[in-house]
N, C-alpha and C positions, 0 to 999 in steps of 0.2 A: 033647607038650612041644616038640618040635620046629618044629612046625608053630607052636605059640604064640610062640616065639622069634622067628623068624621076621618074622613079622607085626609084634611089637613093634620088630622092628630098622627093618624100613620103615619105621610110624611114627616113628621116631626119625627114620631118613633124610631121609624128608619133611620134617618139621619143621625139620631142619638148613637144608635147600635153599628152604624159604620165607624163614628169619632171613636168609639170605646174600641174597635177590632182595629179600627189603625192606628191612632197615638197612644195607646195603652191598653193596659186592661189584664195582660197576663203574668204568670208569675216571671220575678226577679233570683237571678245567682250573683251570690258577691264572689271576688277573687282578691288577692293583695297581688300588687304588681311593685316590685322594685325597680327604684331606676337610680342613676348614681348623681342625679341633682333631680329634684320637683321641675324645673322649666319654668318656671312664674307660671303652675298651674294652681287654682283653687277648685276651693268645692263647687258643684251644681256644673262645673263644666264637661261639656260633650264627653260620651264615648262614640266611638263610630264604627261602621266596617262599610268599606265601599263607597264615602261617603253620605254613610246615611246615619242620625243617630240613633243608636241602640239601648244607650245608658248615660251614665254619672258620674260623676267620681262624691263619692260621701265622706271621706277623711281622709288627711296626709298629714304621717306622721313624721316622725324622724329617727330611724333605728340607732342603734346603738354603735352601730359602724362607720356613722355618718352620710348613711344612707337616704331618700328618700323612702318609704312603704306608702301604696295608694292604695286605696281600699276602691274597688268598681265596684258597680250594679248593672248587669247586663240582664236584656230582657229577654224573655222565649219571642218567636223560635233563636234569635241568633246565642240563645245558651239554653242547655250549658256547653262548654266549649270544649276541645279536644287538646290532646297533647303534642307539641307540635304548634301550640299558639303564639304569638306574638306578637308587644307592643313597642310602639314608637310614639313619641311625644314629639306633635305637629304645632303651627302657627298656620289663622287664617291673615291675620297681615302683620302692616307693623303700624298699626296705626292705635293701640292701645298698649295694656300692658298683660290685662287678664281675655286674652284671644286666645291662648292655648289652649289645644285637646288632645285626648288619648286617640289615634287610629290602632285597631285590632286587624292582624291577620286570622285568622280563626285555622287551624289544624287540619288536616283530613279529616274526612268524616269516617275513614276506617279505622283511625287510631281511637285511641280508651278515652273517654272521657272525664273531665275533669271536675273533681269534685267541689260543695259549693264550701268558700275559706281555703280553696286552694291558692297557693304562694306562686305569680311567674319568678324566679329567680332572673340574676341581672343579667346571664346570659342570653334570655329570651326577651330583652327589653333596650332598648335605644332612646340617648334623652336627647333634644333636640341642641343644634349647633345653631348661635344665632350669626347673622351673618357679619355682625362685625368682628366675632371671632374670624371667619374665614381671611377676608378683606386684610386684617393687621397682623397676618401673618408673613404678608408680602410689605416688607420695611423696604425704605427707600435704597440702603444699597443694592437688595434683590432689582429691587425694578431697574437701577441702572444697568445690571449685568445684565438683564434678558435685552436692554436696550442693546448693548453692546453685541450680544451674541444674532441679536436679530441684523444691524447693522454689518454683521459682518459675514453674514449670507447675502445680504444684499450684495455689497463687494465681492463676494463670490459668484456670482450669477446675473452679474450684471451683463447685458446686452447677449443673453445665451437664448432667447425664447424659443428661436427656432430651432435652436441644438439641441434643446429637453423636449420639446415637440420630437423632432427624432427620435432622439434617444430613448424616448416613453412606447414608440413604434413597437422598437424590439425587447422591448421587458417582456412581453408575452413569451415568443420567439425562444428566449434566454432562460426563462424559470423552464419553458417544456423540454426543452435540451439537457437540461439542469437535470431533470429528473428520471430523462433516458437514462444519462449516467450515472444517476445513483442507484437506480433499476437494474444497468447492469452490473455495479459495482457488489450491488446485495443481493445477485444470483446466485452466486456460491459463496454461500455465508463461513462454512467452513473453513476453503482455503484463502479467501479474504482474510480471517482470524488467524489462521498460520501467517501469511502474510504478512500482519500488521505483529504480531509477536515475534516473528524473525526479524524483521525489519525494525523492531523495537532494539530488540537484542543490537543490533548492528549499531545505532544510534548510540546506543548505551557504549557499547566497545570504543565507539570514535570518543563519546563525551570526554572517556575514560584517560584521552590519549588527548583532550583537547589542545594542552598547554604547548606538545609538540605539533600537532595540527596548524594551531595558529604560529607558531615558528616558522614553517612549510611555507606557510602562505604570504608570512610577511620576510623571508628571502626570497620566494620566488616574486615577488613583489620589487624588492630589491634588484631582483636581477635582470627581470623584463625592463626594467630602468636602468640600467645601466649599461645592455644590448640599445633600446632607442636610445642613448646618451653616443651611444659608439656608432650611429649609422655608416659613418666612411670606412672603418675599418670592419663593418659589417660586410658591407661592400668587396673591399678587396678578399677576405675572406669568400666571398661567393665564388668571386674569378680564380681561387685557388682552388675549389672543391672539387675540380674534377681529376687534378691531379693527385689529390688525396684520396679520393675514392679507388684511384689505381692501387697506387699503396695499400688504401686498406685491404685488397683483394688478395695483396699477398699476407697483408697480417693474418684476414679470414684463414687462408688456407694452412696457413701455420699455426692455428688455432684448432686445428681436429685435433690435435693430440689433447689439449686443453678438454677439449670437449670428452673424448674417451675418460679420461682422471674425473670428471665429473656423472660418470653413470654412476657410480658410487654411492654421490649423494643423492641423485635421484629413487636409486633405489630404496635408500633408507626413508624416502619422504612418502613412498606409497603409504604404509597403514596410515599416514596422517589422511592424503588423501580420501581414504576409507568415507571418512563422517562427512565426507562434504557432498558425497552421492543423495543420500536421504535427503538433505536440502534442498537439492536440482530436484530431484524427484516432484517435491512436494511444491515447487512452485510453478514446474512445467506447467499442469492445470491451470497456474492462474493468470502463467503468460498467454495460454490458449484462450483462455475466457476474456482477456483483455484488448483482445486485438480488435474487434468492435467498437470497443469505449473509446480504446483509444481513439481509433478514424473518428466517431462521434466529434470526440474534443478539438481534434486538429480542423474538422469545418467549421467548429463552433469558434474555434479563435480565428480561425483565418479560410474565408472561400474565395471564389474568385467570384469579381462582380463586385461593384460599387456598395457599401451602405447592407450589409448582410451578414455580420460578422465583430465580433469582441472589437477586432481593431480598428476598424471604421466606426464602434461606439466610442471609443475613446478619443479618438483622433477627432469628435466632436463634441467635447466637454468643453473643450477651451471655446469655443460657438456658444456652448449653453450657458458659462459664465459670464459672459457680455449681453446678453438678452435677459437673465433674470437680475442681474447689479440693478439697472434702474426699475424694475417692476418691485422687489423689496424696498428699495429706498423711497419708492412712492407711499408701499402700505406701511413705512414708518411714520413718514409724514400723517397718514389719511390713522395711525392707530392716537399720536399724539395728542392731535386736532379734537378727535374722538373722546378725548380722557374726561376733559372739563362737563360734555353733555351727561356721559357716563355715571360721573360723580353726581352732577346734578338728578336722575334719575334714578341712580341705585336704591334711596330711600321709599323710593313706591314701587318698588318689584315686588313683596310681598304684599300689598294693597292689591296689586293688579290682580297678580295671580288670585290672593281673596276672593276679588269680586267675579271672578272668570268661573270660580270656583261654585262660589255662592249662589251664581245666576242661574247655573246650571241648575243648583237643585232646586232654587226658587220656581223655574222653565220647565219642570219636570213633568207638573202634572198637566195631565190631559183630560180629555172629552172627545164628544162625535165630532168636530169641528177640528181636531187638532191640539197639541200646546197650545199654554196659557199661561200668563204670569199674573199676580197681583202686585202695582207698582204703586208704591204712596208717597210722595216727600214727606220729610218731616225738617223743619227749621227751628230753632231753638224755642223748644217746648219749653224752657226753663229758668231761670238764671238763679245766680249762685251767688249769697252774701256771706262773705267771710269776716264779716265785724261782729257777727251775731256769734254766741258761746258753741265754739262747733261747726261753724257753720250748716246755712240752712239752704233749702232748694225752693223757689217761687214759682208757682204756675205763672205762665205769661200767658195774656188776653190772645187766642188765635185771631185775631185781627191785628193784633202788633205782632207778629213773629214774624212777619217779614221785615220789619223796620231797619232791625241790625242790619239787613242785607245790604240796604238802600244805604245804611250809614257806614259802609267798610270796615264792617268788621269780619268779613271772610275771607283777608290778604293773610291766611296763616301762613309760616312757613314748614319745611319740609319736617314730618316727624312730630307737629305740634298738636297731635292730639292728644298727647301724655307731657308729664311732667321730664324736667331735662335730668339724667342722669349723673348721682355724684361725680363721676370720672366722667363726665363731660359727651359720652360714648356717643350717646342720639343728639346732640347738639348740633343739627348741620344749617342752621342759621349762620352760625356764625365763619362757614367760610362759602356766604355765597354775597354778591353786592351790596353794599351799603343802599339800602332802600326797597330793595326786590321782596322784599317781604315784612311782616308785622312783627319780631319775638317777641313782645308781650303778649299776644294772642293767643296763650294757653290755658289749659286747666289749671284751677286755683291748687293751692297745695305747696308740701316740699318738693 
């Protein structure tokens, strides 16, 4: 008996001195953490890193800036912490109001260390965004436009499926050709840069001259209409040109004299000519290096053979716009349809994740066997009389806590574990059917 005693007290010991090495026991560093709202966090809630919790938060004040200041308590080993650290204020779901916690990034371990009253300033801190911030940011004309802009791909891609099948063929094809030629375009970076600076220069000279340039272009314009306006007497004019060209022949020749009166000016135009050598020069090179690219580009637009080439992509767009019109016009339909489930479920996407969350660290620990979870119901431990000064909390008999169950009172609606917000924000009873759910069914309260 003795000996049994014994043995059992070790065990016990043991087990003391495991609870002390893992849920506590060692020393604590505080830090003040800034953030630019609190997050509906209060005291005693989580700190964490990795999800696991590390610490507390012990007060939240309010700077003079309008700040939030949170004072943590981080425990050894995960402090004291490095510089380089960083907070973000998290939500486990939405089904309260005080679920919020600090998550920590913790520093490199080769940077300095941080001392204990050290300050994160707001740069190294993120306050959480709740989601119906995100959601009301997209107001009902937005939604019409993307409605629009989506519908109107559809219309563009209608009945194309098998032309964008195609055409997705040679996207490969099309970027590696792409980049032959820019490969060889940026082999001679130098006279590329002459190049494109001479050629700058030239554009600039034309800009310079544009207002007569566009005159140019809009008589000649003019004129090529007004030749097809005269085709008959383009015509006969043909049937004369040969006898004019006789004539000319004797103009020609009675033109050397013409021609001698003008060595004159020719002469005088050499030194201009002069400056225009260095130009030639310098772009010789780059007509020699381009004669490559070039061939490159001209198979790239155009080879022979069916379906190989720019203009057999194109000449199958109008194909890929008839095949994808009715395949968008479907996922309007199937995104529409989709809206009402969406709405309906959005309010337990943080619940889910929670529990996804939750389980996991619940799931964590192990033994020789494997994971293991400890899983307990609990049913209304409690009830709440708010006639009493303050209201009070009742143990209920654990043989009636299941009763409520039996008497329907677990038809809450979506969001009804908290109280309904002044601006109405978590209220989503009220646009779901008349009956689908219980709204009185909440926590007592304002």
């Amino acid at each position: 008996m003795i000996g049994r005693a014994a043995a059992i007290g070790a065990v016990l010991l043991a087990a003391v001195l495991l609870a002390v090495v893992l849920l506590g026991g060692g020393q604590t560093h505080q830090y003040s953490l800034v953030f630019q709202t609190a997050g509906q966090l209060v005291k005693d809630d989580d700190v964490q890193v990795g999800g696991r919790r590390v610490g507390s938060i012990k007060s939240i004040e309010l700077t003079q800036d309008n700040q939030a200041k949170i004072v943590v308590e981080v425990q050894e080993p995960f402090a004291p912490l490095h510089q380089g650290t960083t907070a973000i204020v998290r939500a486990t779901s939405l089904s309260g109001v005080a679920n919020r916690y600090i998550a920590l990034t913790p520093g490199p371990q080769s940077s300095p260390t941080l001392g204990d009253d050290a300050t994160l300033s707001i740069d190294k801190t993120t306050s959480i965004v709740d989601l119906d911030q995100l959601f009301n940011t997209l107001d009902a004309p937005t939604r019409a436009d993307l409605q629009k802009v989506i519908k109107s791909f559809a219309v563009q891609y209608q009945g194309k499926g098998a032309e964008a099948g195609k055409a997705a063929e040679y996207f490969n094809p099309t970027l590696s050709t792409s980049r032959r030629l820019v490969n060889q375009l940026t082999a001679d970076e130098g006279t590329l840069t002459a190049f494109l600076v001479n050629s700058a220069r030239t554009v600039r000279a034309v800009a310079d001259r544009r207002q007569d340039l566009t005159s140019a272009v809009s008589n000649t314009n003019a004129t090529a209409g007004a030749i097809a306006s005269e085709s008959a007497s383009l015509d006969q004019a043909l049937r004369a040109l040969p006898t004019t060209l006789r004539r000319g022949n004797s103009t020609f020749v009675n033109l050397r004299s013409t021609l001698d009166d003008l060595d004159t000016l020719v002469a005088a135009s050499k030194p201009a000519t002069k400056r225009l050598a260095p130009v030639l020069r310098v772009l010789r090179p780059l007509v020699a290096s381009a004669r490559p690219t070039i061939a490159d580009l001209r198979r790239l637009v155009r080879r022979a053979g069916p379906n190989n080439d720019l203009v057999d992509a194109t000449l199958k767009l109008p194909g890929l716009e008839r095949a994808a019109k009715p395949a968008l016009s479907n996922s309007i339909k199937a995104l529409q349809r989709s809206q009402p489930v969406l709405e309906f479920y959005r309010p337990y996407a943080p619940d889910l994740v929670g529990w996804l969350r939750d389980f996991g660290q619940g799931a964590s620990t192990y033994d020789a066997n494997g994971h293991y979870a400890r899983i307990a119901p609990t049913a209304n431990a409690f009830s709440f009389n708010d006639n009493a000064a303050g209201g009070t909390l009742t143990s209920i008999d654990p043989g009636s806590r299941l009763d409520a169950l039996q008497q329907g009172f677990m038809e809450r609606c979506p969001g009804a574990a908290t109280q309904v917000a002044p601006d109405g924000s978590n209220d989503f009873a009220s646009s779901l059917p008349a009956g689908s759910c219980k709204s009185d069914q909440r926590p007592p309260g304002p």
